[in-house]
BASE-869198 format. One record per residue (C-alpha): x, y, z. Coordinates in steps of 0.02 Angstrom, whole numbers, plus 50000, padded with zeros to 5 digits. Layout:
N
XYZ ...
! end
This chain:
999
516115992550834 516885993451003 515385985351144 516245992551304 515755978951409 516295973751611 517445959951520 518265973651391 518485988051490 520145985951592 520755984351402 519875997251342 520306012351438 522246010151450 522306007151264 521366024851228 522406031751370 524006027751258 523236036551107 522846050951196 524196053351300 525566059651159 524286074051149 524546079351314 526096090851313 526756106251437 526866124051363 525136119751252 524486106151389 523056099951301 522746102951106 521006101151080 520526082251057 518946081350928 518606071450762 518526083650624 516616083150549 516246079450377 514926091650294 513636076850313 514266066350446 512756070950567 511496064050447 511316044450463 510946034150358 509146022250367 510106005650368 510956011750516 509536017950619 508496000050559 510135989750630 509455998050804 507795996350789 507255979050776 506105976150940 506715960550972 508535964651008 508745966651198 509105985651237 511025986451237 511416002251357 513206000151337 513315998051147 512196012951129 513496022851231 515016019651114 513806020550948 513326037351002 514896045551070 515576043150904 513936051350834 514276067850926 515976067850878 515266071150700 514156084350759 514026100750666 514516116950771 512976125050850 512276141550789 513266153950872 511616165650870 510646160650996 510666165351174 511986158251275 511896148951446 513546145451512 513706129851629 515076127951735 515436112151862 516936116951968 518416109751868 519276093451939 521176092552031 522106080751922 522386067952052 522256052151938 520526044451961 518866051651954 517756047152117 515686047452114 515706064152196 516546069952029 515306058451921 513846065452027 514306083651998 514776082051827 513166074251777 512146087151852 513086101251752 512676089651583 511106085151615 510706104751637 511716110651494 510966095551362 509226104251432 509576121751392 510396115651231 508636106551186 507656123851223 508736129451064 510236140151156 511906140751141 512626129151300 514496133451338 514896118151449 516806119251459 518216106451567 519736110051624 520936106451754 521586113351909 523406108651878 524606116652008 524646110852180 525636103952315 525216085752285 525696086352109 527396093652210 527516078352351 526996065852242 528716072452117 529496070952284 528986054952319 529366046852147 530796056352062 530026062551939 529646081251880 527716086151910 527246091051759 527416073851695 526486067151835 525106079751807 525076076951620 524646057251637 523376062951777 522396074451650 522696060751507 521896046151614 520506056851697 520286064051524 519726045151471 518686043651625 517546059551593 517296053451397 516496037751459 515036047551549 514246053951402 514596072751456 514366085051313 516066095151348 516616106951234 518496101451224 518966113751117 518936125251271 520166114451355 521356122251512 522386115951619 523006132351751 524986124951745 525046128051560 525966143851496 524966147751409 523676151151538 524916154651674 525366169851575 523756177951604 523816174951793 525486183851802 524626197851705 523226199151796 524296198351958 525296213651883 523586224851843 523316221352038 525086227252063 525026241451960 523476247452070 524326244852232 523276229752253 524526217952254 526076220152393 527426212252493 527396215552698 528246205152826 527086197052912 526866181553038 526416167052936 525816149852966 527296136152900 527056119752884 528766111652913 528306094752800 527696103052653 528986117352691 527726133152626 526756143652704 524736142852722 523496157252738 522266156352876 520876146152788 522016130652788 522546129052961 521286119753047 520586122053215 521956110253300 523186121753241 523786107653101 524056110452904 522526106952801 523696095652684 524946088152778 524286085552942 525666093153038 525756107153198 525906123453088 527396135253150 527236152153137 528856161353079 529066179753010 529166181352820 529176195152695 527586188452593 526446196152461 524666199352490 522956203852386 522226218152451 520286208752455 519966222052617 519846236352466 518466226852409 517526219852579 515956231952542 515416227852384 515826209452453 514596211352586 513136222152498 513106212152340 512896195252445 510966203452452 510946202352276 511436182452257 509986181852396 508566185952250 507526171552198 508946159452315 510106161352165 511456155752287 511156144352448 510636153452605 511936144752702 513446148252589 512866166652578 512896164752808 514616153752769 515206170552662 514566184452786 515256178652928 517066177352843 517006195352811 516326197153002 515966216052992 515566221153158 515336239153233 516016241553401 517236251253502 519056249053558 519386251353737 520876254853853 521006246254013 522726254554105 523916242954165 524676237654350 526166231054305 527486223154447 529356224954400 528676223354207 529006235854079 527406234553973 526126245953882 525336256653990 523716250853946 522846234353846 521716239153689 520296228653688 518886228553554 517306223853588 515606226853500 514786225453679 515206238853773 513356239853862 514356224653954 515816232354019 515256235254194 515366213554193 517096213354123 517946200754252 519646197454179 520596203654019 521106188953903 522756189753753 523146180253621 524706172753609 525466183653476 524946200453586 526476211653598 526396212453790 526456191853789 528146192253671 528896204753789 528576195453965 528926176953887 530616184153849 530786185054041 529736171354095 530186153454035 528516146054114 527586156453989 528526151653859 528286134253892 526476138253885 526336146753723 527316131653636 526236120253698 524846129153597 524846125953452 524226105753461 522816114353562 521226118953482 520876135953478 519226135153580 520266125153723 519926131453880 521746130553952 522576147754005 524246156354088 523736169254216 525286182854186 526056183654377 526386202654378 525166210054283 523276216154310 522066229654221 521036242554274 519436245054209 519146262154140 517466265354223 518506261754398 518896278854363 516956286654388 516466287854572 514916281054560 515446263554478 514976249754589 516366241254689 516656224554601 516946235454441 518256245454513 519216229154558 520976226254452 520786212454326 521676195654297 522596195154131 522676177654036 523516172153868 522216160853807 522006151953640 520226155753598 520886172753560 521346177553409 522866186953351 522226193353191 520386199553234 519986214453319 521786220053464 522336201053490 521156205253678 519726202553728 518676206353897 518116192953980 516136195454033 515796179554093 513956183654133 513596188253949 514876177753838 514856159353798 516606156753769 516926170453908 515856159354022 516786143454001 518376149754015 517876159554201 517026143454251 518586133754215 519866143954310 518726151954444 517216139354478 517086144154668 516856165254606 515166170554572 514906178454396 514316192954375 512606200454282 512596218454222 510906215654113 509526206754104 507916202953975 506796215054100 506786227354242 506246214454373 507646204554313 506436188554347 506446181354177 508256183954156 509086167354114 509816154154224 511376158154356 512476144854274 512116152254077 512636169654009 511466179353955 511856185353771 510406193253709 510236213553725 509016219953902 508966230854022 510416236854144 510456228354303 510856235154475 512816229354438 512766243454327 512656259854456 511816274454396 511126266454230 509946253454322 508556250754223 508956259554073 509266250453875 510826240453880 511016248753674 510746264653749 511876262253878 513326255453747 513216271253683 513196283953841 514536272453897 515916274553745 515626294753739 516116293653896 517556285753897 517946293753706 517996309753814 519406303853919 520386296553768 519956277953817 518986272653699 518516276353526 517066266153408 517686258153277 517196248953118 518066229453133 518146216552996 518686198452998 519266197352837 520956200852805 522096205052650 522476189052560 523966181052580 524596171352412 526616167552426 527056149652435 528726142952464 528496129852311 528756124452145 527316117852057 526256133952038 526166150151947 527846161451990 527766178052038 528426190751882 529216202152018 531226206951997 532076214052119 533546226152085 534686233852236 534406249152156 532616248052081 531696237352213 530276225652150 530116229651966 528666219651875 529336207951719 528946217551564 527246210051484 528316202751324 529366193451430 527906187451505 527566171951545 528966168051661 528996150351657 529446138551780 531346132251751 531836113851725 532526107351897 532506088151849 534006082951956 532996090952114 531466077852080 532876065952033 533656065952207 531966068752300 532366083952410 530976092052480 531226113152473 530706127152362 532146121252189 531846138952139 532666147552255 534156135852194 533966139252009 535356151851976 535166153351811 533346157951823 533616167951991 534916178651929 534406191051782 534536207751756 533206221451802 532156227351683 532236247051720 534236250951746 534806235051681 535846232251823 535926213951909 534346207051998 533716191552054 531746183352011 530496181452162 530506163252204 528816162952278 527516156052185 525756159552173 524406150452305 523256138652175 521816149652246 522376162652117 522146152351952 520376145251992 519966164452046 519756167751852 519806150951760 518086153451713 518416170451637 519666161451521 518496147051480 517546161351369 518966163251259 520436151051297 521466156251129 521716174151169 523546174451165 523516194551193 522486193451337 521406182851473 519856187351377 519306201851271 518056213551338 516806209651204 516766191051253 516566196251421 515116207751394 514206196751295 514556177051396 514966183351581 514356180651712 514176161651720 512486156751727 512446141251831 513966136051926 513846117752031 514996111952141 515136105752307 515016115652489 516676112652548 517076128552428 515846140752500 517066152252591 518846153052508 518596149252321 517096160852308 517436172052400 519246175952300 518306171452146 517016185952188 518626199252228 519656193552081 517916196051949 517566214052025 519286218352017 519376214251809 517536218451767 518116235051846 519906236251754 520296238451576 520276220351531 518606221651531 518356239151479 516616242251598 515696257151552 516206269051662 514466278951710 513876266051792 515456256051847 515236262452022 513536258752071 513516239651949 513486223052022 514936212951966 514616194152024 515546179351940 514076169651947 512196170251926 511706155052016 512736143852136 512116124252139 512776113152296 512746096452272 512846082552439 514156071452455 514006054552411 514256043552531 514636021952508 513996008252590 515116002952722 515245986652819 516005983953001 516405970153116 514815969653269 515935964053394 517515977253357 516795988953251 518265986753115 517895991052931 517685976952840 518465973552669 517445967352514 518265949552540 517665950852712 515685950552696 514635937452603 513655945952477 512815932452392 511335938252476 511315955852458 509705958952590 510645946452726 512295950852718 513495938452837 515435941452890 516515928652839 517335925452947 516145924053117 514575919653018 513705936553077 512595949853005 514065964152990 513335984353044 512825992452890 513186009852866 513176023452732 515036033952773 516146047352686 516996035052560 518736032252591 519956018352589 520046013552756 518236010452753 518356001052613 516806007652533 517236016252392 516586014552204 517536019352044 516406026951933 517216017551764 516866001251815 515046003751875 514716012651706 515905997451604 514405985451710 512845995151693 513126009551570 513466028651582 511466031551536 510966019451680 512386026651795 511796045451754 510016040251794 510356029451957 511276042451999 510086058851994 508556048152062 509346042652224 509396059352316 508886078452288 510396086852237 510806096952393 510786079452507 511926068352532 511726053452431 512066036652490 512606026852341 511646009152319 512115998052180 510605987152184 509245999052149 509926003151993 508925988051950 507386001251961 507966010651839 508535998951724 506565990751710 505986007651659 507086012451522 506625994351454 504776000051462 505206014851385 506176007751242 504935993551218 503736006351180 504776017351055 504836000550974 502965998950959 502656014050901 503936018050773 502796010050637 501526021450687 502726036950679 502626039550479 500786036550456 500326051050576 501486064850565 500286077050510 498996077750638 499436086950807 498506079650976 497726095850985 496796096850822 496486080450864 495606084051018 494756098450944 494006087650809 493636074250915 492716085451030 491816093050887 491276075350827 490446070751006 489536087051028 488736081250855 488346060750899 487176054950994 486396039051084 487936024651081 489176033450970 489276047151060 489566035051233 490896026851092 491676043551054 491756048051237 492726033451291 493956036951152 494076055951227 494316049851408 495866034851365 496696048451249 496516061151376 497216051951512 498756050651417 498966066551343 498536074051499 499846064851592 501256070951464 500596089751480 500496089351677 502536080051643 503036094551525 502596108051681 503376097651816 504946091151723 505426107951662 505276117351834 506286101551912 507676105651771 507636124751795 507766121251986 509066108751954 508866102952147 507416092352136 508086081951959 507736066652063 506026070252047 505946070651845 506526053351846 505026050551958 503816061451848 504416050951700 504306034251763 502396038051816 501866045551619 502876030051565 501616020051678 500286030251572 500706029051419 500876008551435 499396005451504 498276015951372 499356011051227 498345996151176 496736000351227 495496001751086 495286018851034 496896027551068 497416038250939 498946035550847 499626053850845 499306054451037 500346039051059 501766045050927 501626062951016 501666056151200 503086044851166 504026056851067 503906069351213 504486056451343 506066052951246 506466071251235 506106072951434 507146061151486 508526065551318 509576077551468 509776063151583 510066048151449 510716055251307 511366039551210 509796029851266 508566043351201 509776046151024 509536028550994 507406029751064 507286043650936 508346037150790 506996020950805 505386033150803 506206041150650 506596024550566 505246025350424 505106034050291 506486043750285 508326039550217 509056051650362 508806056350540 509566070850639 510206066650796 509086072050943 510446085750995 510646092650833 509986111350861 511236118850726 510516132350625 510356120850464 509066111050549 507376118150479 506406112450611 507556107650745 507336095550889 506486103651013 506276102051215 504236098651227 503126112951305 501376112851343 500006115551189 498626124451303 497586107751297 497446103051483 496046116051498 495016106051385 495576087351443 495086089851638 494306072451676 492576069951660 492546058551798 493576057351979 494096047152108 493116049652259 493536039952442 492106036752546 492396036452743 491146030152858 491666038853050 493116042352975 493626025252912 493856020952740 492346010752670 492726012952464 492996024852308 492216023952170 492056035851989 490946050651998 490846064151878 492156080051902 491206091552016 490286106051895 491116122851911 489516131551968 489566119852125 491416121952169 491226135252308 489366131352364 489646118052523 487716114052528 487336110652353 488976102452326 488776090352479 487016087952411 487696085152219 489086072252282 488086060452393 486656058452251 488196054652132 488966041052250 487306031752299 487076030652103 488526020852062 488486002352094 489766003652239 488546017452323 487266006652317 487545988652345 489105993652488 488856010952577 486626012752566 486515997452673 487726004652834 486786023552793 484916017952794 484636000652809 484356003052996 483286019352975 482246012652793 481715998152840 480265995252698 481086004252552 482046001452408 483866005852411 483486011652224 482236024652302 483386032552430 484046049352385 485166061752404 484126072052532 483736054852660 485506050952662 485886066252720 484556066252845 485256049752905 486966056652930 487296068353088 488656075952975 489246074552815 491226082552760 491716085252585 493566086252582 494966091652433 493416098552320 492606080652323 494156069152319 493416065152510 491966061252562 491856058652768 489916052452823 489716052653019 488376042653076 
! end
């Protein structure tokens, strides 16, 4: 047997990276990679379980990881019967190397699905890869070689990685989104949106990035006006592009976001993150005329604003760069051109602007007699870069007194010019905020608003546009941020667009049997490293013939944005060998929507979002044949719940006296609590950072798991942080974790004897005999058979009150640190009852068997190997704990409560004893009767005659209560009723867990 051990595993990995490598093949990307099961592989033999279960063998985490991979191999398929629960992690770029962020998520998704799978369903828990991309592209670039090679030994080597996590991933479900044979479906799915107008080409003013030469939507142009991959100042050039038509589809987008809201199925924040994309706002456009000096312009600015109770404070009119009236006077005015290429390296929020030399506005209410002076007054006009191009006219009215952004910018080009109020939070205008702020909120109209002093600034919004609508200069209007979805890319490496165009024809869509239309072999472009789109090169593949008149046409050379294939990847996932079509409609009914997808918050806007447009769109078509009656008013949502995990950040080490990041070879570890720099002899500034390789703090997953094992690693891993935080990843306190699950295994190994002798007997019956057998004894048997009751009880209380926590932590998902917690305390438990005289041996068999299946999600190899060792004895074969196929006759089973914690509540409880409000001691009195629960002044009464009769009462707390005030009586004869008498006041706290005596 192969031990993967720190020593072995550099050897290990590229040796089972050369086997499986050969597999890995373009056109069918991944064939499945499983062992074929023999009928009765899954049942092990005795001699194999007894090699595992001799107590004194040190517990072996990493041999138990190899030994039991290869069991599940040899699993049987699971009963495709039961209910299904689809788990989906968001599926991994192939970059080369998996990172912690990848093992953290990953786990989380197994460690869910191995749970569902133990509560007998049907767990699809599927891996693929999300193959196309522009790195895949650069690095072909970079190296000479063509990307699909590149991306093959990716998949193969990151492949490896995942297998030595003990993930339960049903390969045979294998994508990867540059095969084919998925690719195929995109372009058909891209041709149903064509073939309902949702998918077109427009000219339109794109974002290029000149180093990766292809254009970028929106989304990935950050706010310094720099690509989101290659770092570079994007351009923006004029390009006929195709587009998604998502804006069909921005209702349901918005009203359905109320239903991931129920029961916070989705985070409240990503649903905000989501809402605000769309940024559906209700408001009005507005013309303000135009003074224009020697300048042939529009005759009036468009401005929309959904504020128009605060356009008696509009102080200066404000364009975006791309407004028509700035093209048309930069074509004149080289100063203004200078400006606008200046901007963008600026971010968009700067606060720089051009004031345009000839121009000003009017503002339409000038036009009213009774509009106060200053509102009459012609209006600056600036090109700014805070305004946007593509969101509402490319304007915007500057109201300094009521606009933060509008604020700044006034402040910073006319400091010395008051700013001007037009409402205020009340009619005295008193509480109205400070000079120097803008006031934001909705009020009341101020006097800088003429004849509607006083009135509602919403009411006045709206008196204010009929107006003007009345005079054709204004007009509301419904505005949304989101806009249609632009998916060309000037590339290679992704999915290409089946679009012909024909002189005579136009864009004809590729027939669906010549479908897919595969990328073409360009190896002497990767060969010479050029950097370009090689398809628009690619005669042969460029030139064919149309498919309507037959007459000569050329291919689109665009290629599809990688948003598109993880849009629908998890539709495929459900049936990945449909070679007719992405799924079939019955396989969608019956396994869609995903239950439970995890993955991290960076994705919150884009990816869901087009995930959400691209799953209405098909649950809607005929690929998913929806029942029409009730197609219009249904729900279609991709997925039920959305987990976000935290990022996990590395310990990082810098210099004190320059602050630079220190390397491993840098800092004296040898004592990990006093770490010293090399170098200077100095403690170094800890921190926890983003990992990344200048910091130097970065962990591969492989080798911690090659040092400490995947089970360990898992563990360590889900107890260190709630799943929503960020988790700062410490490698000693591992050292925790491995001390419990050798208390845990030391006691599977204890009571594995005991395992065959009691099988028959459930704790219940046993407690219900046991309590039958007290109620009969008397005198010191019964005192005998009441100890017995309260050490079992403790225990088997413990695992019931586990069983509730654990399985809400699970269901949750974002408190799983906390079942590691839970498990380690009934571990505690169970240890320090197991010996004591009395306990019953099907309590202990039942209380251990329960903890291994608890903690079965999070260890898997660990607890296989726990429960092969409890099922040891008598019997020549053992299931493995996972084994919930439908030939099972019992079936291994997550634990749920038996209804006994009614009957095991403790006889006796913990009770502290404060004196002025200072602890003085605690000591055992009975549990407080139920009759007595809600009565204060018979259960203060009942609790102080309890405490003053235990030993504690009255050799510690009876001499500070009465020696002072009894001075010739026994302590033995004080009661209840002259303790109470002594005490000015005495508080009974948590139902008698507290007991406060003031004196």
């Amino acid at each position: 047997m192969l031990v993967i051990r720190g020593s072995n595993m550099g050897r290990y990995l590229p040796q089972r990276l050369a086997q499986v490598a050969p597999r890995c093949r373009l056109g069918n990307l991944l064939q499945p990679y499983h062992h074929r099961p023999s009928p009765s592989a899954h049942l092990l033999s005795k001699a194999t379980w007894r090699s595992y279960a001799d107590s004194s063998r040190k517990l072996d985490l990493l041999a138990l990881d190899q030994k039991w991979r290869e069991k599940w191999s040899t699993l049987p398929p699971v009963d495709t019967s039961r209910e299904h629960k689809y788990v989906l992690p968001m599926f991994p770029y192939p970059s080369g190397s998996l990172h912690l962020g990848h093992l953290r998520v990953y786990t989380i998704a197994d460690v869910v699905a191995r749970f569902y799978a133990l509560q007998g369903h049907k767990v699809i828990l599927p891996m693929g890869w999300d193959a196309f991309g522009l790195p895949a592209e650069n690095a072909a670039i970079e190296r000479g070689i063509n990307p699909a090679n590149w991306t093959k030994q990716n998949i193969a080597k990151m492949k490896e990685q995942l297998e030595v996590m003990n993930g339960s991933w049903d390969w045979s479900r294998e994508l990867a989104t540059c095969d084919p044979e998925f690719y195929k479906h995109t372009q058909k799915i891209f041709l149903a949106l064509h073939e309902k107008g949702l998918a077109y080409q427009a000219e339109a003013e794109v974002n290029y990035d000149p180093v990766d030469k292809t254009v970028l939507a929106n989304e990935q142009v950050d706010a310094n006006g720099r690509s989101w991959r290659s770092g570079a100042v994007v351009e923006k050039r004029k390009l006929k592009q195709w587009f998604l038509r998502i804006s069909e589809f921005r209702e349901a987008l918005l009203k359905d976001l109320e239903t991931l809201g129920v029961n916070e199925s989705w985070p409240e924040r990503v649903l905000a993150m989501q809402k605000n994309w769309l940024g559906k706002s209700n408001g009005a456009t507005i013309k303000f005329p135009i003074l224009a000096f020697d300048q042939d312009v529009h005759a009036a600015i468009e401005v929309f604003t959904s504020r128009p109770d605060t356009l008696f404070g509009v102080q200066y009119i404000a364009l975006a760069s791309t407004h028509p009236v700035v093209a048309k006077l930069a074509a004149q005015d080289p100063e203004l051109q200078a400006f606008l290429d200046t901007l963008p390296g600026l971010p968009k929020d700067s606060k720089v602007g051009y004031l345009l030399p000839h121009i000003r506005a009017i503002n339409p209410l000038a036009y009213h007699e009774q509009t106060p002076e200053a509102t009459k007054k012609s209006l600056p006009v600036y090109v700014a870069p805070y305004v946007l191009g593509d969101y509402g006219e490319g304007a915007v009215m500057g109201v300094p007194g009521h606009d933060v952004r509008d604020h700044a910018f006034w402040k910073e080009h006319h400091y010395d010019e008051p700013v001007r109020f037009v409402l205020a939070s009340s009619e005295d205008e008193s509480t109205t905020a400070l000079a120097n702020e803008p006031f934001v909120d909705h009020g009341v109209m101020t006097e800088h608003s003429g004849l509607y002093k006083g009135k509602s600034s919403k009411d006045v919004g709206k008196m204010l546009v009929a107006m003007l609508e009345a005079a054709d200069l204004a007009k509301e209007v419904e505005k949304w941020r989101l806009k249609d979805w632009l998916i060309s890319r000037q590339r290679y490496w992704g999915t290409p667009i089946p679009i012909i165009h024909c002189g005579s024809c136009g864009p004809v869509p590729v027939p669906d049997d010549q479908l897919p239309v595969k990328l073409p072999e360009v190896d002497g472009h990767w060969a010479e490293k050029k950097a370009g789109n090689p398809l628009e090169t690619a005669e042969e593949w460029v030139n064919t013939s149309c498919p309507k008149c037959g007459g000569a046409a050329k291919r689109d050379t665009d290629t599809m944005d990688t948003f598109v294939d993880s849009s629908w990847y998890y539709m495929r996932f459900i049936d990945p060998h449909n070679e007719s079509a992405p799924f079939s409609p019955e396989k969608a009914k019956s396994l869609l929507p995903v239950d439970l997808y995890i993955g991290g918050v960076e994705h919150a806007i884009l990816h869901l979002l087009y995930a959400r447009f691209i799953y209405k769109f098909l649950m809607t078509s005929p690929l998913a044949a929806p029942e029409k009656a009730s197609s219009e008013d249904a729900v279609y949502e991709p997925f039920k719940r959305l987990i976000t995990q935290g990022m996990v950040h590395g310990k990082t080490y810098s210099d004190p006296a320059t602050g630079r990041f220190l390397k491993p070879d840098e800092v004296d570890l040898s004592n990990p609590s006093q770490p010293k720099v090399i170098a200077t002899g100095e403690t170094p500034l800890v921190s926890y950072e983003k990992m990344s390789k200048s910091k130097y703090n970065g962990v591969d997953p492989t080798d911690f798991i090659a040092q400490y094992g995947a089970d360990a690693t898992r563990a360590h891993m889900l107890f260190q942080a709630p799943v929503s935080e960020v988790l700062d990843w410490d490698e000693e306190k591992i050292a925790g974790v491995l001390r419990w699950l050798n208390r845990v295994y030391s006691l599977v190994t204890k009571t594995s004897p005991l395992v065959s002798q009691h099988q028959t007997t459930t704790p219940k019956e046993y407690f219900e005999s046991l309590s039958a057998d007290i109620t009969k004894a008397k005198g010191g048997e019964k005192d005998k058979l009441q100890a017995e009751w309260d050490t079992n009880a403790a225990v088997w209380r413990g695992v019931q009150n586990t069983i509730a926590s654990v399985t809400v932590s699970y269901d949750k998902v974002y408190t799983l640190n906390t079942v590691i917690s839970d498990l380690m305390i009934l571990t505690n438990t169970i240890v320090d009852h197991f010996d004591v005289e009395g306990m019953s041996p099907a309590v202990k068999t039942e209380a251990v068997s329960s903890l291994v299946r608890m903690v079965a999600p999070i260890t898997p190899a660990f607890a296989e190997e726990c429960w092969s060792i409890l099922h040891s004895h008598g019997e020549e074969t053992t299931r493995s704990i996972f084994d919930t196929s439908s030939s099972s006759s019992v079936g291994v089973k997550f634990p749920v409560a038996d209804g006994t914690l009614e009957m095991l509540k403790p006889r006796m409880q913990t009770c502290a004893v404060q004196i002025n409000g200072k602890m003085k001691l605690a000591v055992e009195v009975p549990a407080v009767p139920e009759g007595l629960a809600g009565d204060g002044d018979k259960l203060r009464e009942w609790l102080v005659g309890e405490i003053i009769k235990t030993e504690e009462g009255r050799t510690r707390l009876l001499p500070v209560l009465v020696g002072a005030s009894v001075e010739n009586k026994g302590k033995g004869d004080v009661g209840a009723e002259e303790v109470l008498k002594v005490a000015k006041k005495v508080i009974v706290i948590k139902g008698g867990k507290l007991v406060n005596f003031v004196l």
